[in-house]
CHARMM internal coordinates of N, CA and C (Angstrom, degrees):
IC EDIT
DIST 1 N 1 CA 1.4484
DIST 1 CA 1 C 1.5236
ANGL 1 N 1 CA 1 C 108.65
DIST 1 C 2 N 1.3724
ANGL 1 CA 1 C 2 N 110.17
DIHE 1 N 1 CA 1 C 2 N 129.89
DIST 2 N 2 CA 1.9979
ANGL 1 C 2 N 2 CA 106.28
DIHE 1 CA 1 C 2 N 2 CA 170.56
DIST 2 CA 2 C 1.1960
ANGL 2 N 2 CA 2 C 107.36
DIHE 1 C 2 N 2 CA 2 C -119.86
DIST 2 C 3 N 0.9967
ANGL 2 CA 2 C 3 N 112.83
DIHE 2 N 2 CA 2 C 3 N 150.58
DIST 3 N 3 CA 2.0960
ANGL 2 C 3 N 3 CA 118.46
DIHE 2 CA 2 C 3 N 3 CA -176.28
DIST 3 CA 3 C 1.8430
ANGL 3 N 3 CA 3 C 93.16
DIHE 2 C 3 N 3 CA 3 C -128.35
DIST 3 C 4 N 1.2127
ANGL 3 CA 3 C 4 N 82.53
DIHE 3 N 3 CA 3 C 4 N 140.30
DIST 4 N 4 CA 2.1196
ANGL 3 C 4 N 4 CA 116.24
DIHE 3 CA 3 C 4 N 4 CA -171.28
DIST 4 CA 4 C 1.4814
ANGL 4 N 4 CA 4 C 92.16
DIHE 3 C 4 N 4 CA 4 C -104.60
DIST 4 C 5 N 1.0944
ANGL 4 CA 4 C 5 N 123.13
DIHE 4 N 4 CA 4 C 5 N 165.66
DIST 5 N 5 CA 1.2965
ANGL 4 C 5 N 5 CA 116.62
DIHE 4 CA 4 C 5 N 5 CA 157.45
DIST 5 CA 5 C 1.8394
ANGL 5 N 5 CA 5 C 92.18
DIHE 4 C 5 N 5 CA 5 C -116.59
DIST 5 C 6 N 1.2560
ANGL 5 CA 5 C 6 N 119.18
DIHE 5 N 5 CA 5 C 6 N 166.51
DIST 6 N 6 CA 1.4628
ANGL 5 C 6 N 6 CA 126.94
DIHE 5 CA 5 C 6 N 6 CA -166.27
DIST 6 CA 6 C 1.4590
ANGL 6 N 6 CA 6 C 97.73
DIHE 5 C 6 N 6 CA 6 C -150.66
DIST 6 C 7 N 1.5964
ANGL 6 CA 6 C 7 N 106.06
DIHE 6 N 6 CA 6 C 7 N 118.60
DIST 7 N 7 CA 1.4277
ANGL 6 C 7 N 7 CA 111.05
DIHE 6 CA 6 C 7 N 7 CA 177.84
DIST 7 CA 7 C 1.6365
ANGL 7 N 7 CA 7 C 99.06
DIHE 6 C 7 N 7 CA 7 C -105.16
DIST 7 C 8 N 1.3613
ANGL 7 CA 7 C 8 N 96.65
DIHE 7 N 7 CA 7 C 8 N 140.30
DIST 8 N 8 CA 1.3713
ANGL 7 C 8 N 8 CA 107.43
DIHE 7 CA 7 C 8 N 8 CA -166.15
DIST 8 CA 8 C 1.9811
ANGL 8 N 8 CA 8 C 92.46
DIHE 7 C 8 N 8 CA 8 C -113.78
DIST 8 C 9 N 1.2667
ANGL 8 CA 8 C 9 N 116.61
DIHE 8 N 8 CA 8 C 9 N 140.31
DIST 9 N 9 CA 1.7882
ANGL 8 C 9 N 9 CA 134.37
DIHE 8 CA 8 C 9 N 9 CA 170.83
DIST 9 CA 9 C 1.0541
ANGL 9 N 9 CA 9 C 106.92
DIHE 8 C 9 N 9 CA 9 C -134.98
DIST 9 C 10 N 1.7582
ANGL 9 CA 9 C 10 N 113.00
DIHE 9 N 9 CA 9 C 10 N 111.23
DIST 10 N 10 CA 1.4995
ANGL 9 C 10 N 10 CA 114.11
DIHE 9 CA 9 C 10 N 10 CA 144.16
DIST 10 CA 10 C 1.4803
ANGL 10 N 10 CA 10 C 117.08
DIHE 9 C 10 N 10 CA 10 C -66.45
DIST 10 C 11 N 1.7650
ANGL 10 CA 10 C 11 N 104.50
DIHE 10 N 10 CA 10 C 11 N 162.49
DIST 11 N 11 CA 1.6418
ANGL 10 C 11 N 11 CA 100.76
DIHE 10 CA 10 C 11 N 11 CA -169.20
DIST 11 CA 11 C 1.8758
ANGL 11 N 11 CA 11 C 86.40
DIHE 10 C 11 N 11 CA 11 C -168.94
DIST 11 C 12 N 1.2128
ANGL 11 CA 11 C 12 N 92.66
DIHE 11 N 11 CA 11 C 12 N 164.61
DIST 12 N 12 CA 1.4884
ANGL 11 C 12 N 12 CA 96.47
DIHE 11 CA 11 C 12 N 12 CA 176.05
DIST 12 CA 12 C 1.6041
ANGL 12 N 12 CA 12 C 145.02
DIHE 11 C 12 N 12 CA 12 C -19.94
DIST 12 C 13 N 1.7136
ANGL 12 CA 12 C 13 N 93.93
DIHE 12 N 12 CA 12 C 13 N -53.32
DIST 13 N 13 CA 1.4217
ANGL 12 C 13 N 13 CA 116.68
DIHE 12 CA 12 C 13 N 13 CA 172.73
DIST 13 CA 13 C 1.9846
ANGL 13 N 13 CA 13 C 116.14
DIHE 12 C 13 N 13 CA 13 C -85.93
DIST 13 C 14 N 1.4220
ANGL 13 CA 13 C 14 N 107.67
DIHE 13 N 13 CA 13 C 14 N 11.25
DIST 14 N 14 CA 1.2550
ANGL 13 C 14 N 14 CA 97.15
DIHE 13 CA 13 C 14 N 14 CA -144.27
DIST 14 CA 14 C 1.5338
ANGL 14 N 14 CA 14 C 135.00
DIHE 13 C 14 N 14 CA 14 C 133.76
DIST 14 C 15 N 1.2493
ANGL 14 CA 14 C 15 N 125.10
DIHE 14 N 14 CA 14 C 15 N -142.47
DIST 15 N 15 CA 1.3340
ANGL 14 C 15 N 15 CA 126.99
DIHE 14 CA 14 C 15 N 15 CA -176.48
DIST 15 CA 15 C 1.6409
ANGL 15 N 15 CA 15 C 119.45
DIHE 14 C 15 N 15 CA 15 C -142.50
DIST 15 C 16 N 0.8875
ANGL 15 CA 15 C 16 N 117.52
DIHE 15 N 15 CA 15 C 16 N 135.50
DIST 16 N 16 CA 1.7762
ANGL 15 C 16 N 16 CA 120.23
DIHE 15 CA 15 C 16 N 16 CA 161.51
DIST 16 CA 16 C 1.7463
ANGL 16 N 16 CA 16 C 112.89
DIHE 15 C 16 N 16 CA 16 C -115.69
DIST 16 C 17 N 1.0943
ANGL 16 CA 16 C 17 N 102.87
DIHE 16 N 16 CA 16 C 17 N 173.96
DIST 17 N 17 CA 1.3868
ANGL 16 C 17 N 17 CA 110.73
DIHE 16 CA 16 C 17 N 17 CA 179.69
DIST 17 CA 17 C 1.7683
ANGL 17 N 17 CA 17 C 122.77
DIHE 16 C 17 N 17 CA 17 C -152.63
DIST 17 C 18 N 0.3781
ANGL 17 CA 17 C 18 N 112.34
DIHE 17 N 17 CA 17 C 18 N 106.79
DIST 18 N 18 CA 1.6269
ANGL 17 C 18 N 18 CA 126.08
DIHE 17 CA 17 C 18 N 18 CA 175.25
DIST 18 CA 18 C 1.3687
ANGL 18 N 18 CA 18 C 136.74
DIHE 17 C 18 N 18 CA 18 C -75.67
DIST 18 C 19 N 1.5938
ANGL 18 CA 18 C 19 N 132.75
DIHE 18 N 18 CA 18 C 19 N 132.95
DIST 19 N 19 CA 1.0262
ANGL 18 C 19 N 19 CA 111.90
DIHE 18 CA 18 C 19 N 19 CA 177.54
DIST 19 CA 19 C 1.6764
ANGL 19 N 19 CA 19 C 111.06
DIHE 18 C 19 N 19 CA 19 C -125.67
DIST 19 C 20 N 1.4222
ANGL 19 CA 19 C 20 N 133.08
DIHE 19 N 19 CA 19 C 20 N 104.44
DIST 20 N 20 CA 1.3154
ANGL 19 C 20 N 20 CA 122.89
DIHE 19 CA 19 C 20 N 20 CA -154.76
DIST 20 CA 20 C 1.3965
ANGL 20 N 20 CA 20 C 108.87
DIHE 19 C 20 N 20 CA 20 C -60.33
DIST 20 C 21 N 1.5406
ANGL 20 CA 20 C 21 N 120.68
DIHE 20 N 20 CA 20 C 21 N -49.92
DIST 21 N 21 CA 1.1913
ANGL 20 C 21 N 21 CA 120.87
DIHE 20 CA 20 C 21 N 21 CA -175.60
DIST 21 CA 21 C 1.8653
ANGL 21 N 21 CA 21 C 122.78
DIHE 20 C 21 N 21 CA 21 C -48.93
DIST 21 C 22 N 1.2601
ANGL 21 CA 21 C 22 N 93.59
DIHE 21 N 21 CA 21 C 22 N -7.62
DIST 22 N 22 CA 1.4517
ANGL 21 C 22 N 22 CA 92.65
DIHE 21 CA 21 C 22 N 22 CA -161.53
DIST 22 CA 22 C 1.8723
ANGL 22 N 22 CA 22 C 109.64
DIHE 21 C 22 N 22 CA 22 C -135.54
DIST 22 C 23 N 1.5164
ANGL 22 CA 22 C 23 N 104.49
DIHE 22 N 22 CA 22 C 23 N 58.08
DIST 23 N 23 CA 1.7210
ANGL 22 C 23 N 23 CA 124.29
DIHE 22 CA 22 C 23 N 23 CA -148.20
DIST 23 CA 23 C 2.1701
ANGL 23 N 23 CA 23 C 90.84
DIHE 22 C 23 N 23 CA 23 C -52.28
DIST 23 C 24 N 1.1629
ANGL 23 CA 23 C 24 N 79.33
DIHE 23 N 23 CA 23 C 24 N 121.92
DIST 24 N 24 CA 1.7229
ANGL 23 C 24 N 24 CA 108.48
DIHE 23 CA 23 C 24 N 24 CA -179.20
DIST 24 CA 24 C 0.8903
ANGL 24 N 24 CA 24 C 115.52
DIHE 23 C 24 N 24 CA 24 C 72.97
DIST 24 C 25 N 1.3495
ANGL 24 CA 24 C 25 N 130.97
DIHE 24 N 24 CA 24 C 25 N 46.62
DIST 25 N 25 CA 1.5407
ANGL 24 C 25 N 25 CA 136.97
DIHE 24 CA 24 C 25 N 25 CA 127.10
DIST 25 CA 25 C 1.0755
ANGL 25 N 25 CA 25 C 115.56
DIHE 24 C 25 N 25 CA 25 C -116.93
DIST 25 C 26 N 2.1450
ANGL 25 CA 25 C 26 N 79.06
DIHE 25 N 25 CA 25 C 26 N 104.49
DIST 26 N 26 CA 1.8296
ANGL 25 C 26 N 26 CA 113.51
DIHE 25 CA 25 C 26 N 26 CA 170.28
DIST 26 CA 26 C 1.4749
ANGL 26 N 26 CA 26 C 108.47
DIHE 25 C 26 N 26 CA 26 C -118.07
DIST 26 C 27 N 1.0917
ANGL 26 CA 26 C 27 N 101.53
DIHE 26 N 26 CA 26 C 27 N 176.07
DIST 27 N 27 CA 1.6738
ANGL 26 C 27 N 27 CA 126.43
DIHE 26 CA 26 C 27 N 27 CA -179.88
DIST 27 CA 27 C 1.2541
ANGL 27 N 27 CA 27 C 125.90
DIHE 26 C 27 N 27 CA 27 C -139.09
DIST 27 C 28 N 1.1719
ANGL 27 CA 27 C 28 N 140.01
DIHE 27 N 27 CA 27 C 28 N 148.96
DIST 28 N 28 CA 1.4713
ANGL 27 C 28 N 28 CA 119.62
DIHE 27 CA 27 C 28 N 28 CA 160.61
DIST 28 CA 28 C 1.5227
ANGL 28 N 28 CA 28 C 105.62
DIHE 27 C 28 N 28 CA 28 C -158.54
DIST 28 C 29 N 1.1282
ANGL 28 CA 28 C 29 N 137.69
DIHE 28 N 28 CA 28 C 29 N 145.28
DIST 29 N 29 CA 1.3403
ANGL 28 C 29 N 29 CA 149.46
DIHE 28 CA 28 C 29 N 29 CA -163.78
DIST 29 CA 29 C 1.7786
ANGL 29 N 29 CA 29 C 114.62
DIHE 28 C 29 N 29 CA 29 C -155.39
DIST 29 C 30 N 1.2174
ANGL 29 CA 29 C 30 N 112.98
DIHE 29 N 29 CA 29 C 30 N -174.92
DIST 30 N 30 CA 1.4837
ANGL 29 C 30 N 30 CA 130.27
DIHE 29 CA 29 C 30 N 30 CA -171.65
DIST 30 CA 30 C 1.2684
ANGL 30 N 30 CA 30 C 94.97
DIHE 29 C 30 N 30 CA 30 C -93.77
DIST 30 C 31 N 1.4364
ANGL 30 CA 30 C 31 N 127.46
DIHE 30 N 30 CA 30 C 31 N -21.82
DIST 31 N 31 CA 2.0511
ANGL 30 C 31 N 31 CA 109.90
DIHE 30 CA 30 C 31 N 31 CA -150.33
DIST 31 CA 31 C 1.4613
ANGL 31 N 31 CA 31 C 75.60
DIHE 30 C 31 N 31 CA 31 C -156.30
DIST 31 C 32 N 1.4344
ANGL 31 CA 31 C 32 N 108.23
DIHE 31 N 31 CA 31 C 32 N 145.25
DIST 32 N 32 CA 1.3618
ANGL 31 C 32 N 32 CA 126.08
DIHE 31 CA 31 C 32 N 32 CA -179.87
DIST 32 CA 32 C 2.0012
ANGL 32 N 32 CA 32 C 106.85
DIHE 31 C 32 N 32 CA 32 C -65.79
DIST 32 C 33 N 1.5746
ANGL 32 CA 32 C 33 N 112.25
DIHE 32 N 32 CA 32 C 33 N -46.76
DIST 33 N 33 CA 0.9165
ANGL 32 C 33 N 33 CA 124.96
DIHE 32 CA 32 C 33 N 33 CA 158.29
DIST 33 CA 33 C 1.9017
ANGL 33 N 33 CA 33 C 123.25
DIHE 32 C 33 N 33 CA 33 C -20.84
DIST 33 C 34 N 1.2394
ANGL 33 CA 33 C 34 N 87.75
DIHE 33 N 33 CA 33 C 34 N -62.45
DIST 34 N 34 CA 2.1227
ANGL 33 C 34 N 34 CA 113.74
DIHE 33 CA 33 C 34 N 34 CA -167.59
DIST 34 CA 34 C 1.7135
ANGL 34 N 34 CA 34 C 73.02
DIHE 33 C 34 N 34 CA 34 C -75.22
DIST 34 C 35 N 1.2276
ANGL 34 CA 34 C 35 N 145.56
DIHE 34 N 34 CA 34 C 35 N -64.50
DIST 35 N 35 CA 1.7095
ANGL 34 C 35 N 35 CA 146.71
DIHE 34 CA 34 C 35 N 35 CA -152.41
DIST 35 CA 35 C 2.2893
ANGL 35 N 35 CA 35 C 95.76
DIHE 34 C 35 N 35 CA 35 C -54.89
DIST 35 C 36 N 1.1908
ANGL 35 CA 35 C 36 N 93.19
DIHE 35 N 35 CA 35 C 36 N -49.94
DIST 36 N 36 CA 1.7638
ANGL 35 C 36 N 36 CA 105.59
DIHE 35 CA 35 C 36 N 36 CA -168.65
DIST 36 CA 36 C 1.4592
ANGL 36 N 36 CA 36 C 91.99
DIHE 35 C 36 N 36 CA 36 C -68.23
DIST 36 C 37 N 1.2026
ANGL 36 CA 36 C 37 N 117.54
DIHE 36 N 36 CA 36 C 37 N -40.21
DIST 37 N 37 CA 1.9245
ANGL 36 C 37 N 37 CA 95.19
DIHE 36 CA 36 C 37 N 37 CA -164.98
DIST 37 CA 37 C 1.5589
ANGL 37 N 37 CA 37 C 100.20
DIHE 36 C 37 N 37 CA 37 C -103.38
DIST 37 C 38 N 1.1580
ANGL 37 CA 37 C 38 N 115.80
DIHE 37 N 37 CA 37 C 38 N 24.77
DIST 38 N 38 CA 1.7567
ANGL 37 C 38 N 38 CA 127.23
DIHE 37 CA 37 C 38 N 38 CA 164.73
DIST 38 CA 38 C 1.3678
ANGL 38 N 38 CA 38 C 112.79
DIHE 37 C 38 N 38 CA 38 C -113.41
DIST 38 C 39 N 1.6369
ANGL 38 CA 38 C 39 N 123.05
DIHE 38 N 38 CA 38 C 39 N -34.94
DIST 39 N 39 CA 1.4496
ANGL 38 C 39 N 39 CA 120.02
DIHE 38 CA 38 C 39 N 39 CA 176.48
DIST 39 CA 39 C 1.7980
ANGL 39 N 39 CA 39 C 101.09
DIHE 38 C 39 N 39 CA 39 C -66.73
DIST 39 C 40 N 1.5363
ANGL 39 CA 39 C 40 N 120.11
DIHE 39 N 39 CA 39 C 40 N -57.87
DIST 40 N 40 CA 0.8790
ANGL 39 C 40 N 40 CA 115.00
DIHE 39 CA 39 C 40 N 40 CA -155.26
DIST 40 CA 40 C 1.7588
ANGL 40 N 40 CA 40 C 131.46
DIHE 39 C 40 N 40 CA 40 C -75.26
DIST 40 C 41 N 1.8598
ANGL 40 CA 40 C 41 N 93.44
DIHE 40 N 40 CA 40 C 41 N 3.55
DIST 41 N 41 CA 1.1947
ANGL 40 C 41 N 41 CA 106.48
DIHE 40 CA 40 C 41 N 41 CA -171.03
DIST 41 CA 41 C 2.0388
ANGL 41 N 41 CA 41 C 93.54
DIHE 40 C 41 N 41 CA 41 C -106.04
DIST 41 C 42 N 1.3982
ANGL 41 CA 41 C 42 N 92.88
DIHE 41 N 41 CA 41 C 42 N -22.36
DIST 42 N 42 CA 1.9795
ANGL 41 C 42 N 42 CA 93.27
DIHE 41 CA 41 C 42 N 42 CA 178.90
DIST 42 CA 42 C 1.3905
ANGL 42 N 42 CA 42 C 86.54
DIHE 41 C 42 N 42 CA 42 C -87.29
DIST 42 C 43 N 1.5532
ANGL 42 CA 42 C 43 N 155.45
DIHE 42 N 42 CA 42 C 43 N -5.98
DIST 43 N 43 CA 1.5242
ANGL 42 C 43 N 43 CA 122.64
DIHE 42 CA 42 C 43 N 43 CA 166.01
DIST 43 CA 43 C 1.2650
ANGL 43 N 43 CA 43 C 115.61
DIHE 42 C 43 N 43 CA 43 C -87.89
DIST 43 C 44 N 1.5624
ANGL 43 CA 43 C 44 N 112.38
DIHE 43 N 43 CA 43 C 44 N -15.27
DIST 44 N 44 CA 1.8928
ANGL 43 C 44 N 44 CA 121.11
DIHE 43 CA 43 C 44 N 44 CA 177.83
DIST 44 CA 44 C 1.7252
ANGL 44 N 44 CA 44 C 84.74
DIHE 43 C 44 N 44 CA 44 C -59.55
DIST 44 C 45 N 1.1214
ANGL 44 CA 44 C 45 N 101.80
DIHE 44 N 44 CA 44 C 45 N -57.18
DIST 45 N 45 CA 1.7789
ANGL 44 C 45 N 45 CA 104.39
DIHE 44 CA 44 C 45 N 45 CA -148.64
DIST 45 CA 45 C 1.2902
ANGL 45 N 45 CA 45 C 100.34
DIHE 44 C 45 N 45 CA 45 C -75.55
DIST 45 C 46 N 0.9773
ANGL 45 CA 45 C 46 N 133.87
DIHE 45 N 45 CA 45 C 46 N -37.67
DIST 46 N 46 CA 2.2652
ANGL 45 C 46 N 46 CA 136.64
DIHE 45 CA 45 C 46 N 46 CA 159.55
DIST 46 CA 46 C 1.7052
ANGL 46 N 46 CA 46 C 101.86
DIHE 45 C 46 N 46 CA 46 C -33.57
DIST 46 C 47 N 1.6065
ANGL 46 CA 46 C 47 N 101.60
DIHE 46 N 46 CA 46 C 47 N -54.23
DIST 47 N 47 CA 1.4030
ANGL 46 C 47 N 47 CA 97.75
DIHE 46 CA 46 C 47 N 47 CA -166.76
DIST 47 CA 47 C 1.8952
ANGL 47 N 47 CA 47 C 110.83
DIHE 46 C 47 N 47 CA 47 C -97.01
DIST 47 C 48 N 0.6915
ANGL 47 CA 47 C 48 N 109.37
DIHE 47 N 47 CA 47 C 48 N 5.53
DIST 48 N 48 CA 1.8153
ANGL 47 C 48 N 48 CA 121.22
DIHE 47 CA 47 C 48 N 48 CA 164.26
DIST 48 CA 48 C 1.7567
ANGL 48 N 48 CA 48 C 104.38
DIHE 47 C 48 N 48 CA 48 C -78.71
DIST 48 C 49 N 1.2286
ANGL 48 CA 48 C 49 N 96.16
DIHE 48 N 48 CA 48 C 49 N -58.25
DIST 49 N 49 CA 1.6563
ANGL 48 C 49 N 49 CA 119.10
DIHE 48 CA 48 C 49 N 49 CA -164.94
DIST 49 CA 49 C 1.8801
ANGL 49 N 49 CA 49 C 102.34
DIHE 48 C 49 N 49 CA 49 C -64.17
DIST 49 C 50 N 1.3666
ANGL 49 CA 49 C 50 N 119.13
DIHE 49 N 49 CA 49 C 50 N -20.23
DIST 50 N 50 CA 1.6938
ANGL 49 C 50 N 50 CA 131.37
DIHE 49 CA 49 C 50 N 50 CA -173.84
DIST 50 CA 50 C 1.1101
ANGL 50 N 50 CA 50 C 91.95
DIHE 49 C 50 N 50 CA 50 C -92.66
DIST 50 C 51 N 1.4182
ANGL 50 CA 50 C 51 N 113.93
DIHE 50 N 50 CA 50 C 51 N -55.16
DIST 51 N 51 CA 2.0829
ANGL 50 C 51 N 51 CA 121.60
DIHE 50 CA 50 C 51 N 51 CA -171.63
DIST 51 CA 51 C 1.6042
ANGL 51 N 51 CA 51 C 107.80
DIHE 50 C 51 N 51 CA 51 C -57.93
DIST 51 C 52 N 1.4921
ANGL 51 CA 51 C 52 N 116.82
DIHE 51 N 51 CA 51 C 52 N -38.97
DIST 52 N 52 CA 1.5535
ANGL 51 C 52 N 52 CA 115.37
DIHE 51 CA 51 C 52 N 52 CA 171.38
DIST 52 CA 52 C 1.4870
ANGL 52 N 52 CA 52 C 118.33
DIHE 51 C 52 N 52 CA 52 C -63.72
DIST 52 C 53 N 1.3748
ANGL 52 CA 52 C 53 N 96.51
DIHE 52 N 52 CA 52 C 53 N -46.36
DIST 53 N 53 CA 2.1359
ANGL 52 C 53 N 53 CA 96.67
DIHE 52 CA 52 C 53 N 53 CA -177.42
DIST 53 CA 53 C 1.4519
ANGL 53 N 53 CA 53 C 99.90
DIHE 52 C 53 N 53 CA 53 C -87.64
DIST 53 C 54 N 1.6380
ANGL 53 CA 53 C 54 N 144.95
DIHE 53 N 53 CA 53 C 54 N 26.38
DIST 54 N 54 CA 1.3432
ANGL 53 C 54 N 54 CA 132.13
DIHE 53 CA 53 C 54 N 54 CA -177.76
DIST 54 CA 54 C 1.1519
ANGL 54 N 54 CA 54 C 135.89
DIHE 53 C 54 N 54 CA 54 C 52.66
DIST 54 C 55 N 1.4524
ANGL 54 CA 54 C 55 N 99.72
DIHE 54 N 54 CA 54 C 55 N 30.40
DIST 55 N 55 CA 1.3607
ANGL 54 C 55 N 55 CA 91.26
DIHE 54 CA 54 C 55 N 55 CA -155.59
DIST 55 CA 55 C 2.1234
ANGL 55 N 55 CA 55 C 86.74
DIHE 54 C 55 N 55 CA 55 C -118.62
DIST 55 C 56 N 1.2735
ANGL 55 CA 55 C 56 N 110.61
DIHE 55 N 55 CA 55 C 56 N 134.99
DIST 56 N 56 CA 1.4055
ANGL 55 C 56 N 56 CA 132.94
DIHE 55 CA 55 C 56 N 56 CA -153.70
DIST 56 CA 56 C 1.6826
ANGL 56 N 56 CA 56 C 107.05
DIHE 55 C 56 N 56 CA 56 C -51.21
DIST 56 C 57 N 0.4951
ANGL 56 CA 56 C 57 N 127.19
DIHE 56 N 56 CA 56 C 57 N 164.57
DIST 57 N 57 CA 2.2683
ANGL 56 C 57 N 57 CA 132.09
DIHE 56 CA 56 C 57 N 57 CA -163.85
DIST 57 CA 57 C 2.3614
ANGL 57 N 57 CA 57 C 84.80
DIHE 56 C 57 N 57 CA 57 C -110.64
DIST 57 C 58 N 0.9606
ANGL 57 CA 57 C 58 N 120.74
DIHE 57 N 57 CA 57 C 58 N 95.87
DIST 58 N 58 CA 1.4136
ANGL 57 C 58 N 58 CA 133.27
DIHE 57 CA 57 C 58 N 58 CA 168.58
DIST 58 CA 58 C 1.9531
ANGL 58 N 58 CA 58 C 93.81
DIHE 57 C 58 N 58 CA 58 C -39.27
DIST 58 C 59 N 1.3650
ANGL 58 CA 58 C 59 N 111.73
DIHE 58 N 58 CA 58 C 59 N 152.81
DIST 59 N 59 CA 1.4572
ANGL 58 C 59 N 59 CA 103.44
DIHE 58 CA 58 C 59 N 59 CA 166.97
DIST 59 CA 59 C 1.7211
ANGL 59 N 59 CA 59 C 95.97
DIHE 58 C 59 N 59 CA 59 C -95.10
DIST 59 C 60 N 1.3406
ANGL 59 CA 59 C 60 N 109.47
DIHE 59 N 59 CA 59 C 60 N -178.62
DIST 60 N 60 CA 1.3816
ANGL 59 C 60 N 60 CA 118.60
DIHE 59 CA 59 C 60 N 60 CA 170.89
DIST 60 CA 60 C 1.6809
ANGL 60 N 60 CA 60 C 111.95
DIHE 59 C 60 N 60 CA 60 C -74.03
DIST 60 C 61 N 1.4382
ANGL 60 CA 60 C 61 N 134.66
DIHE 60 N 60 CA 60 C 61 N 91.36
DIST 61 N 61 CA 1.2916
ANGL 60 C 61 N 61 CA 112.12
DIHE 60 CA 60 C 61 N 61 CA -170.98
DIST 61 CA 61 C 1.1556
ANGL 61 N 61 CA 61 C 106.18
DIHE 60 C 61 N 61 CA 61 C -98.81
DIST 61 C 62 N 1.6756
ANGL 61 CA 61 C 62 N 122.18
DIHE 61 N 61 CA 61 C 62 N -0.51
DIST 62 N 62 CA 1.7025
ANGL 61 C 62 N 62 CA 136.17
DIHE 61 CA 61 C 62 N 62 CA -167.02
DIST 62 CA 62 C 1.7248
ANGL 62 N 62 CA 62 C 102.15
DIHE 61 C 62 N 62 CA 62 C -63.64
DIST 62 C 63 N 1.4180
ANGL 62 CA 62 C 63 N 131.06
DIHE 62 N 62 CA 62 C 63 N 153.72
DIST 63 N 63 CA 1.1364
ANGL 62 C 63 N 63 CA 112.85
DIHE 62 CA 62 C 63 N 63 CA 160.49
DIST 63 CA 63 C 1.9513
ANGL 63 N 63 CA 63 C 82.23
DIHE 62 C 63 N 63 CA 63 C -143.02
DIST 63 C 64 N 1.2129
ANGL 63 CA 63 C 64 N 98.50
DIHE 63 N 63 CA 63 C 64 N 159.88
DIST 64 N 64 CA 1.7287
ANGL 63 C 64 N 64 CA 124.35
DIHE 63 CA 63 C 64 N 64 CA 174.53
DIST 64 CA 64 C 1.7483
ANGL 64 N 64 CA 64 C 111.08
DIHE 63 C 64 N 64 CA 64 C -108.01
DIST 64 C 65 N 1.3225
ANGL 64 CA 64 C 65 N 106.09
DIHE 64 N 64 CA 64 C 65 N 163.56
DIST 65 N 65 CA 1.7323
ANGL 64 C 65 N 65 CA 118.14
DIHE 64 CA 64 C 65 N 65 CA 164.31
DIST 65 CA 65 C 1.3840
ANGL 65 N 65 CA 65 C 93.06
DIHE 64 C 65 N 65 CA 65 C 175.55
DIST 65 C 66 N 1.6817
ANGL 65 CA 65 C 66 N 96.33
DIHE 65 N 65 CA 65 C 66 N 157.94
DIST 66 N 66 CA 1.4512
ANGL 65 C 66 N 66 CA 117.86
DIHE 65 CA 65 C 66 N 66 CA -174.68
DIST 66 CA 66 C 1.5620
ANGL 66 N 66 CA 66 C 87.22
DIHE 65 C 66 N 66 CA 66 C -103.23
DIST 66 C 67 N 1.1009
ANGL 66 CA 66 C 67 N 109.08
DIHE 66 N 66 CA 66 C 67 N 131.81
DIST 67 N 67 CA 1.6626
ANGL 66 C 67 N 67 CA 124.11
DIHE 66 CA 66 C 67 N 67 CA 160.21
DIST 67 CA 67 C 1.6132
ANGL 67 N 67 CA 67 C 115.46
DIHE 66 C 67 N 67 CA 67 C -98.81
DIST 67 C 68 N 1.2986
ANGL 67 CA 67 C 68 N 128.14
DIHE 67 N 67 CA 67 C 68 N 124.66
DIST 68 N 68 CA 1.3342
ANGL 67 C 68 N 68 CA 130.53
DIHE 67 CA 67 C 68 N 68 CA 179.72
DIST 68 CA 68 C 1.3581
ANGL 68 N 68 CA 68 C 124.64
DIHE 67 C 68 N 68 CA 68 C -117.02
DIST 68 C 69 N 1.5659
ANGL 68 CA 68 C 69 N 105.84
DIHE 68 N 68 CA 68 C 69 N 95.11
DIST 69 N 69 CA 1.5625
ANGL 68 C 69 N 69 CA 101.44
DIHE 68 CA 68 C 69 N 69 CA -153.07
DIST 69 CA 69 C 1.8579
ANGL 69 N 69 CA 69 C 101.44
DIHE 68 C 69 N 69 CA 69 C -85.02
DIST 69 C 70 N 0.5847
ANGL 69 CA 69 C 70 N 116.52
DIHE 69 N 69 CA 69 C 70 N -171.56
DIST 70 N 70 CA 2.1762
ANGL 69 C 70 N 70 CA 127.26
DIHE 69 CA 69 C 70 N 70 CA -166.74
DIST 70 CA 70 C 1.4661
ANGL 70 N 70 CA 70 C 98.96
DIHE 69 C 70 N 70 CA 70 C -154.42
END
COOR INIT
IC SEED 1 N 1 CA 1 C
IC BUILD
């Protein structure tokens, strides 16, 4: 099993989503919902598409936190 981390941005039209570890696999949709079952089906296919050309599966080295400034 490998875990991505996936940054998710609302924005005008909607939502995109991102995955740093894995440079160009994005998403973007109307509903955060439609954004989650589009990122997670473009990182199957990012990491299918690396496993065909040999080319090595990156680990997750990204990490996130909410900062709450006062």
């Amino acid at each position: 099993m490998q875990r991505f981390l996936v940054l998710y941005e609302k924005n005008e039209n909607g939502y995109s989503a991102y995955v740093p570890d894995l440079p160009g696999c994005i998403a973007t949709g109307k509903t955060k919902e439609e954004v989650e079952e589009l990122i997670y089906g473009g990182i199957k296919f990012h990491v299918e598409g690396m496993k065909l050309e040999g080319i090595e599966i990156p680990e997750c080295t990204t990490e996130s936190e909410v900062l709450v400034l006062q």
